[in-house]
N, C-alpha and C positions, 0 to 999 in steps of 0.2 A: 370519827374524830378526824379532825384536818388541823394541817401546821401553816406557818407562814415560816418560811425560811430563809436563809440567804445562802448565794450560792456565786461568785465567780463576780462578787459586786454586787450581784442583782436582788432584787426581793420575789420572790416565788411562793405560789400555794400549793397544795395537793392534800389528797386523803388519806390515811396512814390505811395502809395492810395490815403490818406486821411493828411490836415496838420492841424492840431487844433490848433495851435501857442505852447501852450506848450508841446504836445505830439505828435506822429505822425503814421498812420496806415501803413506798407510798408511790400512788398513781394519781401525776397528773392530771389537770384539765384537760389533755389532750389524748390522754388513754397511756400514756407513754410512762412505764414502770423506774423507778430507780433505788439507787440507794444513800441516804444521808447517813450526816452524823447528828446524833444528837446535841453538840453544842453549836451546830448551826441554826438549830430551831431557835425561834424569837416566839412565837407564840403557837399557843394550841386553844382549837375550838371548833362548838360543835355549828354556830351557824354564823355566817351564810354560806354556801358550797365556794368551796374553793375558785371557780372561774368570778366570782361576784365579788370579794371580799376588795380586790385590791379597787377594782373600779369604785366601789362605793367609796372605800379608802379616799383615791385620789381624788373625788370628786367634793368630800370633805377637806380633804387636808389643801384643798386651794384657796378656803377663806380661812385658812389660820395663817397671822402675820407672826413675821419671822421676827421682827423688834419688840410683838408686845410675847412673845413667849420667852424671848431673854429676859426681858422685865419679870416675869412669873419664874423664873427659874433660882434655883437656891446657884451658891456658889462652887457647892463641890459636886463632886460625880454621882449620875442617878441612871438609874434602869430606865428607858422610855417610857415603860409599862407605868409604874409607878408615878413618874411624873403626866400621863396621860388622868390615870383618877384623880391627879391632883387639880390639874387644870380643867375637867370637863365639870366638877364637883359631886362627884361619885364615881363609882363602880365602871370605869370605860368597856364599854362594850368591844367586843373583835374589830368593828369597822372602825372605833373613835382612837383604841388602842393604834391601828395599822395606821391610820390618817394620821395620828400624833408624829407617828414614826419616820412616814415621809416627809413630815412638816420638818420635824431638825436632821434628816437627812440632806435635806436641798437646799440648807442653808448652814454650809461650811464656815460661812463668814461670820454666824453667829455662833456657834456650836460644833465642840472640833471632838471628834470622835473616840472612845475610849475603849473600845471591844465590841464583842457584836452586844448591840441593842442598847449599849451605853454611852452616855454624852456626859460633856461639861461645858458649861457656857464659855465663851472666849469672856478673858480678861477688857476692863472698860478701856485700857490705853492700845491693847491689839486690837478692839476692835474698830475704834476711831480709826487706824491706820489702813486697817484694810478696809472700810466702807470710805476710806478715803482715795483708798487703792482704782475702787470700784466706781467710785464716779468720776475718777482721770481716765478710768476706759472708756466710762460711757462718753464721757466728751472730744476721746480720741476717735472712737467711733464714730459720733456727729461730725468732726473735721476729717475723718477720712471720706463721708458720706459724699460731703460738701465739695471737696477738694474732687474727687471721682467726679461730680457731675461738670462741675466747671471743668476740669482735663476734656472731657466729652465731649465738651460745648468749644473748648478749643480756645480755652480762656487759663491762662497760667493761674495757679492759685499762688498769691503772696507768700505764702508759705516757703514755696521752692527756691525761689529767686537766690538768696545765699546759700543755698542746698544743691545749684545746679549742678557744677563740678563734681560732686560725688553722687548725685544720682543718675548722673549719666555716663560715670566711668569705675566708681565704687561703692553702688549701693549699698546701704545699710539696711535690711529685711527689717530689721527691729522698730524702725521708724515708720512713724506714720505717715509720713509724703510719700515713701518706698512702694508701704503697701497698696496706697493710692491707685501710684503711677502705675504697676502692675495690674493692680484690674482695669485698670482705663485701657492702657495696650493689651490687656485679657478681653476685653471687650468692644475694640476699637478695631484688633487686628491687627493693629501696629506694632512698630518696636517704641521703645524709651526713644532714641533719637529722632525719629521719624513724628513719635506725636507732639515731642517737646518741641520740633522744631514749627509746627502749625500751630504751637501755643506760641510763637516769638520769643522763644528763650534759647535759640541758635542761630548768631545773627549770620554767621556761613557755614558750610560745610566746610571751606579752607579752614575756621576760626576751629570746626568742631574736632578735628584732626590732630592739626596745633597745638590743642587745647592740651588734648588725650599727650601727646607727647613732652608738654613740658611739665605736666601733671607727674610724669612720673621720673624724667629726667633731672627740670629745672625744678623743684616744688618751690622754692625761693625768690623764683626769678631769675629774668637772666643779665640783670646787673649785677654789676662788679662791686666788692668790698674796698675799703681803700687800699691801694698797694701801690709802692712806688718801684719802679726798676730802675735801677742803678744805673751810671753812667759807666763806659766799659772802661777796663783796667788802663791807665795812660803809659804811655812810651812803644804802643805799637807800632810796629813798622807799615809805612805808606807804599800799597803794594806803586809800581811804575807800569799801571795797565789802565785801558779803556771798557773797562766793563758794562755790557747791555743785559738787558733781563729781554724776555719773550715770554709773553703774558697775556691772556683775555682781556679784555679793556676792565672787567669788572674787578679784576684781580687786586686785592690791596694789602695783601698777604704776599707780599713778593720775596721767595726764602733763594732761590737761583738765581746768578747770573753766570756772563760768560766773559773771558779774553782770549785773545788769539794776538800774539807776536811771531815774527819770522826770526829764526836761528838760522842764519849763515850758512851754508854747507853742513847743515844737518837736520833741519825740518821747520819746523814750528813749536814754539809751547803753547797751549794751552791751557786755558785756567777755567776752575769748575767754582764759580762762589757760593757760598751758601750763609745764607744772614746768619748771625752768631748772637742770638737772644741769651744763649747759656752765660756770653760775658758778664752781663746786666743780671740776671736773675739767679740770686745765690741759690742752691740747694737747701732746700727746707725755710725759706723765706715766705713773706706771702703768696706773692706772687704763684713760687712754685708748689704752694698748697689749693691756689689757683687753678693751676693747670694740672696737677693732679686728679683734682675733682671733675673737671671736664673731659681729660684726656684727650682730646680732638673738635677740632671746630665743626660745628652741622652746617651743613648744606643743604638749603632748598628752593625753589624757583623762585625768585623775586627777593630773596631773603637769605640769612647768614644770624647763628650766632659763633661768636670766637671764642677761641680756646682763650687767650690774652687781651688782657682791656685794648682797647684804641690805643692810648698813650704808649705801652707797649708795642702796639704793633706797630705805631709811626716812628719809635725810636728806634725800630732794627729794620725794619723794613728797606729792600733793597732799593730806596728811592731814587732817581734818577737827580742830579745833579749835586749829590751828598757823598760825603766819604762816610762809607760803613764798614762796621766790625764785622768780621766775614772769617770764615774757616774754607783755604784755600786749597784744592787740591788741583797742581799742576803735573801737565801729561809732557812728555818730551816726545812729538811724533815725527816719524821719518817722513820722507817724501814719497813712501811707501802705504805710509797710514797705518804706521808700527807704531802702536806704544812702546815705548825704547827706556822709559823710566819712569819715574813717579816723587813727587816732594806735595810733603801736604805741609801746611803753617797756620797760623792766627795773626791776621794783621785787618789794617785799615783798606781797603777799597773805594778806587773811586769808582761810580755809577755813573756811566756820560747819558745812558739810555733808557728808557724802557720802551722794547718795540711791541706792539699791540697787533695781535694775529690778523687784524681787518686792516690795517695798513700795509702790512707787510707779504701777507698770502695772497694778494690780486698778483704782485710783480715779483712774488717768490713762489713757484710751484712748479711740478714738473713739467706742465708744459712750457713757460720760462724758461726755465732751465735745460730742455732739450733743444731752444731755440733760441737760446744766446738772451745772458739774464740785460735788462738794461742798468741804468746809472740810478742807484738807489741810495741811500747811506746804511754804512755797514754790510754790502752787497758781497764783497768779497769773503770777511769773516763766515758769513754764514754760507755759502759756498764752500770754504773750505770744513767748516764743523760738518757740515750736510758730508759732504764725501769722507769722512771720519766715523759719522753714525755708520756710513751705509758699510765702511771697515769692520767696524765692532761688529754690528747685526750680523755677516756672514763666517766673525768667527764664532760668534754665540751659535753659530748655526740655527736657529731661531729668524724664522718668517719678522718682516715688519707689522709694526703696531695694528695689529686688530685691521688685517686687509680687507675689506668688503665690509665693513662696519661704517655706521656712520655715528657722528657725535650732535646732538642738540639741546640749542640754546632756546633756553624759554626767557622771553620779554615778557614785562608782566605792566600793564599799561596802568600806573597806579603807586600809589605808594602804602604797601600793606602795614606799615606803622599806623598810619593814620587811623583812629580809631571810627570817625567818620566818613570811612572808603569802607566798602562790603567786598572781600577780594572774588565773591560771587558775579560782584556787579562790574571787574578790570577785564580787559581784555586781556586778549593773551598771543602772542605771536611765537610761533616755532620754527627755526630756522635750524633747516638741517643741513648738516657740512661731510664732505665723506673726511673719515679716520685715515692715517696712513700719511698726509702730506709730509713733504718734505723736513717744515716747520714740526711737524709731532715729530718724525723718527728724530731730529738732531735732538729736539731737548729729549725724547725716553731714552737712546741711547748711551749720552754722557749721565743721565741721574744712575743710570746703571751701571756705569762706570764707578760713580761716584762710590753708590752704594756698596757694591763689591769688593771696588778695592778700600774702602776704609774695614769695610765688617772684617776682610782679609788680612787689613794691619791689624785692627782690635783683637784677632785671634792668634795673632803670630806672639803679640805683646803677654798675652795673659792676662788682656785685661777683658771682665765680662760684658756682655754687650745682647741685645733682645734681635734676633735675626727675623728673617722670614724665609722658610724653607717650605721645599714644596718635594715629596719621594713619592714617587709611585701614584701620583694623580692627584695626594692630600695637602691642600695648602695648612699651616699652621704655623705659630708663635714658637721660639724657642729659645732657651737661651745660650744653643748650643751651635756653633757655625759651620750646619749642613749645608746640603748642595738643595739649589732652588733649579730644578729640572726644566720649570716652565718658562726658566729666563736664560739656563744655559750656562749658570752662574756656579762657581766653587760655595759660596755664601753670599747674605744677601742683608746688610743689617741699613733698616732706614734709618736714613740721617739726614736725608736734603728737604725735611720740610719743619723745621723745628718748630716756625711762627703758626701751624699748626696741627699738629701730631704729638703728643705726649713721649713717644714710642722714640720717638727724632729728636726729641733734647733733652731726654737721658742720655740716646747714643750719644748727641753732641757734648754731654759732659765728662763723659768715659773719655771722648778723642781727644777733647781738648786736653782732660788728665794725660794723657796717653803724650803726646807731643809734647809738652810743659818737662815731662817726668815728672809729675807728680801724681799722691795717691788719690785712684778714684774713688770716687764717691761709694760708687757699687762695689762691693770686692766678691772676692771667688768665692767659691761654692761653700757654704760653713766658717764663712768670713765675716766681716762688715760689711751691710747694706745686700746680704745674697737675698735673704728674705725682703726684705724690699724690693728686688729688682724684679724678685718673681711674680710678685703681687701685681708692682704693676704695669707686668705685659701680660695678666692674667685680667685684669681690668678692661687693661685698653682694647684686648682682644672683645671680651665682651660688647663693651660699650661700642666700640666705633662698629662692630656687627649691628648696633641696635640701631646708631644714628644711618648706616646705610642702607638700613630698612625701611627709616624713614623716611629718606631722600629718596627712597622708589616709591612709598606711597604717595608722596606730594608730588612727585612729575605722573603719577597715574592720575590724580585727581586733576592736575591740570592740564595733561589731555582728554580727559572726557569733558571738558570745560570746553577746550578746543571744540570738539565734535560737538558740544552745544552749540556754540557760539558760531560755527560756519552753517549749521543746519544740514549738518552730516545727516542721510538717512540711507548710506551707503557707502562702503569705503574700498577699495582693493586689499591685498593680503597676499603675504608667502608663507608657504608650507614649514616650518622649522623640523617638526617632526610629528608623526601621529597627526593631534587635533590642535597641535600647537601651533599657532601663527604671528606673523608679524604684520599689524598692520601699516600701510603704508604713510612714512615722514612723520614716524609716531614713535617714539623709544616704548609701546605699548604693543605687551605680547597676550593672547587672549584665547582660551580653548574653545573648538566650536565645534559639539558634540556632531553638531550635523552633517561636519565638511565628509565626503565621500573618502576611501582610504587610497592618498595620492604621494606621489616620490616630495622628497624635501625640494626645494626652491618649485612648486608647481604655484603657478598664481591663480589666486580666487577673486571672487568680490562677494560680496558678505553684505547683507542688511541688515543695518542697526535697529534691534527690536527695542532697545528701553535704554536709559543710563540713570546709574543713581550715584551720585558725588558723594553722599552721607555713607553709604558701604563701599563705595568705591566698586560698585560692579556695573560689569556692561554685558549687556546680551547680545546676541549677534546668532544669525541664521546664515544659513551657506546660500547660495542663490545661483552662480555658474562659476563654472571652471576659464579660466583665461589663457595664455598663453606660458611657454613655459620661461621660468627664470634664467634659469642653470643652478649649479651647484650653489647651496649657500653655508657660510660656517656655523658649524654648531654654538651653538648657547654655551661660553667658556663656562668651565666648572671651578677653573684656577686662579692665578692671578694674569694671564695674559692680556685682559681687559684693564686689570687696572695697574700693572706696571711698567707696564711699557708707554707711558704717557701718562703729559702732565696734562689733567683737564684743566677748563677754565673752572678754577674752586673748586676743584674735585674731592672727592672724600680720600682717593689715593693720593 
């Protein structure tokens, strides 16, 4: 005797040993002994031997069609067995029994399972759906076939084209362009970017970058909604000063300027301006749902989006032949270069200037200045601000601004709006400047001022305020006015960039509450506005962390554009530390496993093995050792880098 059984899904023969009514002893086809249950049997018989039954089975049951034995079948539930005599018209033998069996086993779609060895035909309206089911697969199949060879071929399939964006930054697995592109880069070698972009559906790796970032920043866009800003409150007082800004020519976000008057037998005053957008932009207004959302304006080489539409920024903006609304903080200094007192206000400013660092740093700089400045306009103001900084910096006890560092400027020959310019195909010019000029210490030092001493009155007042403190090595957000160690600072709340920093015109709305006497916006701790405040310096923390990530990835891709575009296949280098280097007139740091293990500032020269703009990776081999540098400064971990100077559009 032999059974056909089932067993773990599967359909299985063997020959019984032994029958116990409920269990049974039986040796496979294969010699191999076990033990079943008897309600796993589906059938018992004496021929053909067990290794034959299923093969004759199968080779039957592959001309029985799966539509004409729904057609034959009654509507309610039946034994296979049974409905096998019925359809073969007689007595089914073992082989026509088992073939019947696998015939409505393999066809779920027809016949949906009711225990072992019993079926019931699916209903005429499920089965419409799912043979409906069944041939959107097979046609998603044919379109992924299709789509695969054309990817291959290096021909975009139309399919993709409104798909781009998420398939190359947020796949969806489920679709069929996804699965596609996966086997094409399973079989090409390639990534998603790298094949897409040989299909022409990456018109640059600048665009591809871009893309990734306003995908998840801007998903909207980075137009503006309608919102108007208000005109500032009238009957302010007309400061009696000559205020200049000092500014990268590209700056158009101008939130500082400066005055300087002489006191009689007692020093000088001067004045710290800072544009006062909070006049204009009520709390909780559009506008400041605006800048909410953005929290700080991006910076990247050739390009800028703002925290504040244009309109906004040309109404407060520190423009030079305009009187603007400004929050003033004036310094009474000796002829010592004592701060001797402090008044801060809200009034109107005139702007006589805006001096531009390429005008002003040929015939302002320390060699100048050691050798007798000549006849400039505004020569003596910044003379005497200049020996003011250099006052504060030695009482902060704090080095100048990032000494042996250098700052640069990428020119981007082109105009990356254009949607008919490839920023692949712009040139690109780097122009590096060392850090530390005269021009940098005066403005980091008064913003430092600035910042101090207001954070220092918003904490005297009790009124709350978002700081930047730095203990024990760790920069962070707080809303509590610690000591900033890296600046030398009691506390540290920024406030001198409102026009763009989120972070700077809350402070500015607290100060101006604060000086007004009236109630701020934000209140104390389990007060009005405390949960808001927290929110959002826990935002802007986030966010401007992300946009200054981005701003390092777009100066990296437009230095290895650089080294395209000179026909670098070699560059110099200094040692930072380990395998870390700096290459040289490049803000571009890069590990090169191969460099031999040498002291920091040792100079290399490196050959450039590959560059790729779409991952942003460069290769680079060691090749000989150079001469030596000297000491170089560590890679800041703080904010030394970015608060002690105002860049040109800098993220700080």
């Amino acid at each position: 005797m032999h059974v056909l059984f089932e067993e773990d899904g599967a359909f299985k023969t063997a020959t019984v040993l032994t029958d116990n009514d409920a269990s049974l002893q039986v040796e496979t086809a294969s010699g191999k002994r076990a033990k079943i249950k008897s309600a796993n049997v589906l059938l018992r018989y004496q021929e053909p031997a067990p290794g034959l039954l299923l093969e004759n089975a199968g080779s039957l049951a592959g001309g029985i069609e799966a539509e004409f034995l729904w057609e034959c079948a009654n509507d309610g539930e039946f034994a296979f067995s049974d409905f096998a005599d019925e359809y073969f018209g007689h007595k089914a033998s073992p082989v026509e029994a088992a073939a019947l069996l696998l015939a409505l086993h393999s066809a779920p779609v027809y016949f949906h399972r009711k225990g072992k060895g019993r079926f019931r035909k699916a209903p005429a309206d499920i089965l419409k759906a799912a043979l409906a089911g069944l041939e959107k697969k097979r046609q998603q199949a044919l379109a992924i076939e299709r789509m695969l060879g054309e990817l291959k071929a290096f021909t975009l399939p139309p399919e993709f084209v409104p798909l781009l964006d998420q398939l190359l930054y947020k796949p969806d697995r489920n679709r069929g362009e996804t699965k596609a592109l996966e086997a094409a880069c399973g079989e090409t070698g390639l990534s998603a970017a790298h094949l897409l972009e040989k299909c022409g559906a990456i018109r640059s790796a600048h665009d591809y970058h871009f893309r990734r970032f306003l995908l998840e920043y801007f998903p909207r866009g980075t137009g503006f909604p309608p919102a108007e800003a208000l005109a500032p409150p009238a009957g302010l007082p007309r400061a009696d000063v000559r205020a200049f800004s000092i500014d990268d020519a590209a700056t158009t976000e101008i939130d500082d300027a400066f005055s300087l008057q002489a006191l009689p037998g007692v020093g000088w005053r001067v004045g710290i301006h800072i544009a006062a957008p909070c006049l204009g932009i009520a709390h909780g207004s559009p506008l400041d749902a605006i800048a909410r959302e953005r929290l700080s304006t991006v910076y990247m080489p050739g390009n800028k989006i703002t925290m504040l539409p244009d309109t906004a920024v040309e109404r407060f903006t520190l423009a030079a032949g305009r009187d603007c609304p400004a929050v003033s903080l004036y310094l009474t200094v000796t002829p010592e270069f004592e701060i001797a007192g402090h008044e801060s206000r809200t009034e109107i400013v005139p702007i006589i200037a805006n001096l531009r660092h390429h005008d002003i740093e040929p015939v302002f700089n320390e060699t100048t200045i050691a050798g007798g400045l000549g006849d400039f306009p505004f020569r003596d103001e910044l003379k005497t601000l200049w020996q003011l900084a250099n006052a504060c910096e030695g009482r902060r006890g704090k080095p100048s601004a990032m000494q042996g560092n250098n700052d640069y400027n990428f020119v981007i020959g082109g105009d990356l709006g254009d949607p008919e310019v490839s920023p692949d195909a712009c040139r690109v010019d780097i122009a590096e400047r060392k850090r530390g000029s005269p021009l940098d210490k005066l403005v980091a030092e008064l913003m430092i001022v600035a910042n101090s001493t207001w954070g220092g009155l918003l904490a005297e007042k009790g009124v709350p305020a978002i700081y930047r403190a730095q203990t024990g090595g760790k920069v962070r957000m707080t809303t509590s006015p610690q000591p900033h160690e890296g600046l030398g600072v009691k506390q540290y709340a920024w406030s001198s960039s409102p026009l763009r920093r989120y972070v700077d015109l809350v402070n500015q709305w607290q100060l101006i509450a604060c000086l007004g006497g009236d109630v701020p916006h934000f209140g104390a701790k389990g007060g009005r506005g405390a949960d808001a405040l927290f929110a959002a310096m826990r935002d802007f923390d986030v966010t401007y962390t992300a946009y200054a990530e981005f701003q390092r990835g777009m100066e990296r891709y437009w230095c290895l554009r650089w080294l395209q575009q000179e026909g670098m296949s070699s560059i110099g280098a200094t040692v930072r530390r380990e395998d870390l280097l700096k290459l040289d007139h490049l803000p571009l740091f890069q590990r090169v496993p191969s460099v031999p293990e040498l002291k920091p500032g040792q100079r290399v020269r490196l050959t450039i093995e590959s560059i790729d703009t779409l991952t942003l990776e460069l290769s680079c081999r060691y090749a000989e050792t150079l001469a030596l540098a000297g000491a170089v400064p560590e890679i800041a971990g703080g904010d030394e880098l970015s608060e002690l100077a105002e860049l040109p559009e800098p993220l700080d």
